[in-house]
C-alpha positions as CSV (number, residue, x, y, z in Angstrom):
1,X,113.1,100.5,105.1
2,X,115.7,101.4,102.7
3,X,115.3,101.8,99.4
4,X,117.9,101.5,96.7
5,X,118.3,101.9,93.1
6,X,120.6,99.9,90.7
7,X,121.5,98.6,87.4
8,X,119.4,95.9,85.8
9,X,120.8,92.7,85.3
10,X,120.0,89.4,83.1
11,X,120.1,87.1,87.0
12,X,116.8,89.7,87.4
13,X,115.0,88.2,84.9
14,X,113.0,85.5,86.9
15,X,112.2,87.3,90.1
16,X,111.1,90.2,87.4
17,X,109.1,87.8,85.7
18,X,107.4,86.7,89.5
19,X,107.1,90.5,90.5
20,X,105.1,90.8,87.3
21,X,102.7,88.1,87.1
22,X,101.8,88.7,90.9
23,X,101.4,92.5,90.1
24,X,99.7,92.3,86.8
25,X,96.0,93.6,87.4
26,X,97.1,95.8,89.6
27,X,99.6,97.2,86.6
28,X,97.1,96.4,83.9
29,X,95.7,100.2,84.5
30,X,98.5,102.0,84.2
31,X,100.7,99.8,81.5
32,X,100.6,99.0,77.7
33,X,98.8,95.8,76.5
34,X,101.8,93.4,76.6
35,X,102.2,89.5,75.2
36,X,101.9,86.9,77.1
37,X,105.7,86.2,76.9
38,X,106.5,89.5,78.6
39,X,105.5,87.7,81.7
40,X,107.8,84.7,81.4
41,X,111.6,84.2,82.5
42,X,112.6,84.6,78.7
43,X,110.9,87.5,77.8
44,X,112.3,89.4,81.3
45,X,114.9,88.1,80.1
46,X,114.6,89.9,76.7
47,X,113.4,92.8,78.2
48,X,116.5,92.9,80.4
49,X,119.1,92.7,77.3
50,X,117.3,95.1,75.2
51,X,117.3,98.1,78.1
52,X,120.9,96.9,78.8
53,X,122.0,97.5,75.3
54,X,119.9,101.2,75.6
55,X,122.1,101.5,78.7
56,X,125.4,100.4,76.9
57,X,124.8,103.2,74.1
58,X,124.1,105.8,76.4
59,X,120.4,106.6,75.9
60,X,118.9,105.1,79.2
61,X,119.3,103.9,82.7
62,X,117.4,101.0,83.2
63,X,117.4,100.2,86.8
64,X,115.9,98.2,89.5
65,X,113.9,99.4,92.7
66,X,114.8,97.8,96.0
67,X,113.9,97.4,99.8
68,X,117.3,96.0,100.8
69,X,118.3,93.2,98.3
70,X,114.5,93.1,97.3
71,X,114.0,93.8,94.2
72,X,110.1,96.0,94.1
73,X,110.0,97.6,91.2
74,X,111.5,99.0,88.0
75,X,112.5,102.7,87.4
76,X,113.8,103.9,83.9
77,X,115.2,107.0,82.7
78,X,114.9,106.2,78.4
79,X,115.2,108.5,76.0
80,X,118.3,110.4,77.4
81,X,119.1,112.9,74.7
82,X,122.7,114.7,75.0
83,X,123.7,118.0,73.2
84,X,122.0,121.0,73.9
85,X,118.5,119.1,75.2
86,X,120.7,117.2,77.9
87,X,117.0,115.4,79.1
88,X,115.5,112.0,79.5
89,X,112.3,110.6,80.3
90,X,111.3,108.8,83.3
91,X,109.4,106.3,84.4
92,X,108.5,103.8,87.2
93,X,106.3,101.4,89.1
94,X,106.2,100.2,92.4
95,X,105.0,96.4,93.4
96,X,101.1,96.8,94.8
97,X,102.6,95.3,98.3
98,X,105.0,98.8,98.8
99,X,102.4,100.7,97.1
100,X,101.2,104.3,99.0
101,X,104.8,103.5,101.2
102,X,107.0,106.4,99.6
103,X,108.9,103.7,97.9
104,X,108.2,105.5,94.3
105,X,108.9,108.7,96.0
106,X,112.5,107.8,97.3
107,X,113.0,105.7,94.0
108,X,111.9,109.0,91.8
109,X,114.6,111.1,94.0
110,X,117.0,108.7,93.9
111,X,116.8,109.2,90.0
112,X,116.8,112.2,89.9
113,X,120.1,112.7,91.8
114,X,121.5,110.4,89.4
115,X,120.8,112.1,86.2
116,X,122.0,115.6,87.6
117,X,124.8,115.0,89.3
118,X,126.0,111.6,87.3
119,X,124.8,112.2,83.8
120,X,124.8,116.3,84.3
121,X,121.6,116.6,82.6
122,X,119.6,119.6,82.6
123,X,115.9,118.6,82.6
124,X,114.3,115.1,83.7
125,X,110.6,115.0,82.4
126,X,107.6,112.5,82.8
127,X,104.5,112.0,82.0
128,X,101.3,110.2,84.0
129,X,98.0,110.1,83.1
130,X,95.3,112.8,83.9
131,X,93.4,110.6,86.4
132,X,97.0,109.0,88.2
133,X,97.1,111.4,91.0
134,X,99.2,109.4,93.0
135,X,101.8,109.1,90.6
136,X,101.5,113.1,90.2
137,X,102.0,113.3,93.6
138,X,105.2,111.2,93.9
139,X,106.7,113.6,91.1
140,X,105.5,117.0,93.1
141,X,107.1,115.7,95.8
142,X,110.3,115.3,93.8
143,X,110.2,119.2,92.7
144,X,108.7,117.9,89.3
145,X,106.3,121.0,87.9
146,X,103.5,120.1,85.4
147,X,103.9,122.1,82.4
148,X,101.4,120.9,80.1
149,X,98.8,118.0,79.2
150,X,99.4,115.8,75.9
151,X,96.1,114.4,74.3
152,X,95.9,110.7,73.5
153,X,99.7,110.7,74.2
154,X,100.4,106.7,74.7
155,X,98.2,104.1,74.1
156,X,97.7,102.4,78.3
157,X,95.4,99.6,79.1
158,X,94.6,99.1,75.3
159,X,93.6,103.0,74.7
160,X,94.8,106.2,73.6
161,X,94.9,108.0,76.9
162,X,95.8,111.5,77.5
163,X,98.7,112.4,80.1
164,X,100.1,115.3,82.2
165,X,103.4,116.5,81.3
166,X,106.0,116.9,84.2
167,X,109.6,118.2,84.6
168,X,112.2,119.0,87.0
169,X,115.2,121.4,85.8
170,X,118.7,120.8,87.2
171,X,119.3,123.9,88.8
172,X,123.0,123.3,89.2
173,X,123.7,122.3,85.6
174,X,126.4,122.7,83.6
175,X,125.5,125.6,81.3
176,X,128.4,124.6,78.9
177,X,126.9,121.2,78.3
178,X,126.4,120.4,74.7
């Protein structure tokens, strides 16, 4: 099994729209309350142009998790903040068939790599809710440390919910950055 990472694209947009309605109660825990037309061909499609034009301007990575060709998942570093943070946010899920496969944990690493040695950032953070041990786990394993908890932090599965606060600093960073 070998799993990739790569740029979104707008051809995504109907086998994201599949992925997601066949993954949607197992996601429903762990995501925001979304529209009905987030599940359709048109609003992937949506989706897929708004993150590109995040890409385009430099404040996020919006990428696709594969096994092969096949896409699995979706793994984002958003927020990416230059000057003397140098930092992004990440986040990611993993279709409930590759679940528990270290899919997410070669994705997350995969990231990672990319934001320190491509982008030259200094600190990649996340955040997973208190009771999403498995997620906390696929972070640990990627040298992520928790540093803190946030209370009622995003609003997941129609609720305020409060989340752990995770990071990983780029040990070989540029210094100079900024």
């Amino acid at each position: 099994m070998t799993v990739r990472i790569r740029l979104t694209r707008p051809a995504d947009a109907p086998l994201f729209a599949a992925l997601l309605i066949a993954n949607r109660e197992f996601l429903a825990p762990w995501d925001l309350v979304r529209e009905e037309s987030y599940y359709t061909e048109a609003g992937q499609r949506g989706f897929i142009d708004a993150a590109l034009e995040r890409y385009r301007s430099g404040a996020a990575l919006p990428y696709v998790i594969t096994i092969g060709d096949r896409p699995v998942g979706r793994i984002t570093l958003s927020g990416i903040v230059r000057g003397p943070l140098q930092s992004g946010n990440l986040g990611y899920w993993v279709s409930q068939t590759e679940n528990r496969r270290g899919v997410a944990t070669a994705a997350v690493g995969l990231m990672v790599r990319t934001a320190f040695a491509d982008l030259r950032l200094h600190r990649v953070q996340a955040e997973t809710m208190v009771h999403n041990h498995a997620s906390q786990r696929v972070l640990e394993r990627n040298g992520f440390v928790r540093y803190g908890l946030a209370p009622a932090y995003l609003k997941i599965a129609g609720r305020w919910q409060d989340h752990v606060m995770f990071q990983v600093i780029n040990s070989d960073g540029d210094d100079t950055a900024g």
